[in-house]
C-alpha positions in Angstrom: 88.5 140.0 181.9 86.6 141.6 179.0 86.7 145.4 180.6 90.6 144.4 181.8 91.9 144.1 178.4 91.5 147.4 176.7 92.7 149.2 179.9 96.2 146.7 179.6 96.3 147.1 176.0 96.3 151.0 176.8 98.7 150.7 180.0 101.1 148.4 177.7 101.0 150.9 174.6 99.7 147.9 172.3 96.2 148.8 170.2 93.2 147.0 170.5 92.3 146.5 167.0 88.9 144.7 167.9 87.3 142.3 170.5 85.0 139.1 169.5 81.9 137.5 171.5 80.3 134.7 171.2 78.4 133.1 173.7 81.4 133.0 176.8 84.0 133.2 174.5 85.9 136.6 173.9 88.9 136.7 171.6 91.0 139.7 170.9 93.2 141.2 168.2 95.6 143.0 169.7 98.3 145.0 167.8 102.0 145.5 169.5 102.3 149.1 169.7 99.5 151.4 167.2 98.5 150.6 163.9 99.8 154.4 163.0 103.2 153.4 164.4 103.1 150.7 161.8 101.6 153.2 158.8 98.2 151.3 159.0 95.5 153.4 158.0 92.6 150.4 157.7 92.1 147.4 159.0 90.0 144.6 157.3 88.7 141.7 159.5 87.5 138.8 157.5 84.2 137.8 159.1 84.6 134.0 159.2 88.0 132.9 160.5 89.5 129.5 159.3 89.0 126.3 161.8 91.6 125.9 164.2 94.1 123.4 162.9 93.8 119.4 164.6 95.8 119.8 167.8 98.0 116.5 168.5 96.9 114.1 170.9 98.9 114.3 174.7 100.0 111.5 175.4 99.2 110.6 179.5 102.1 112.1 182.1 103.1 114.5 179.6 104.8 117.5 180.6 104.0 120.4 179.4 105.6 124.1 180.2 108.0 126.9 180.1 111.1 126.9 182.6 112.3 123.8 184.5 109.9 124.0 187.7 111.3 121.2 189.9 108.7 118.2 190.1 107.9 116.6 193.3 109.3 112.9 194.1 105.9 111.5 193.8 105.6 112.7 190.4 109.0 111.5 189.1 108.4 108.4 190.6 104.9 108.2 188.8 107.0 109.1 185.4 109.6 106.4 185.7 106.7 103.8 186.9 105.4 104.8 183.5 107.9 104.5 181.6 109.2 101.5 183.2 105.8 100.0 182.3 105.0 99.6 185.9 102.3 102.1 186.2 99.1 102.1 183.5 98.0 104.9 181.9 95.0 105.1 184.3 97.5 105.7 187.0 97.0 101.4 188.2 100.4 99.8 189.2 
């Protein structure tokens, strides 16, 4: 993954503006298109980032995604046990 992105980011015509490691974690900053295409001469990279921000709590049988994938029967019917209040949130009828 870590040699894949600079080779996309080059194949996509987006600039990598700098990579990140720590321990496994990578992250990237990636600008879309070239800093010079934007009339950025320098870049300045704080080198603590904030904390992420508290991410809500998902609530059990949530659905989560892009599109409208069709759901197998069994899930519907686990959704409107669920909500019916005939199935628990550990999955128990």
């Amino acid at each position: 993954m870590e040699e894949d992105f600079p080779a996309w980011c080059r194949l996509t015509g987006n600039e990598l503006v700098s990579l990140g490691r720590s321990g496994k974690e990578r992250s990237f900053l990636v600008c879309k298109g070239t800093l010079a295409e934007r009339g950025v001469v320098a870049v300045s990279i704080p080198r603590e980032l904030p904390a992420p921000a508290p991410a809500p709590t998902i609530p059990p049988l949530a659905v989560m995604g892009i599109g409208s994938w069709p759901r197998p029967r069994w899930m519907l019917q686990a959704i409107h046990e669920h909500l019916e209040g005939r199935l628990s949130d550990d999955g128990r009828r």
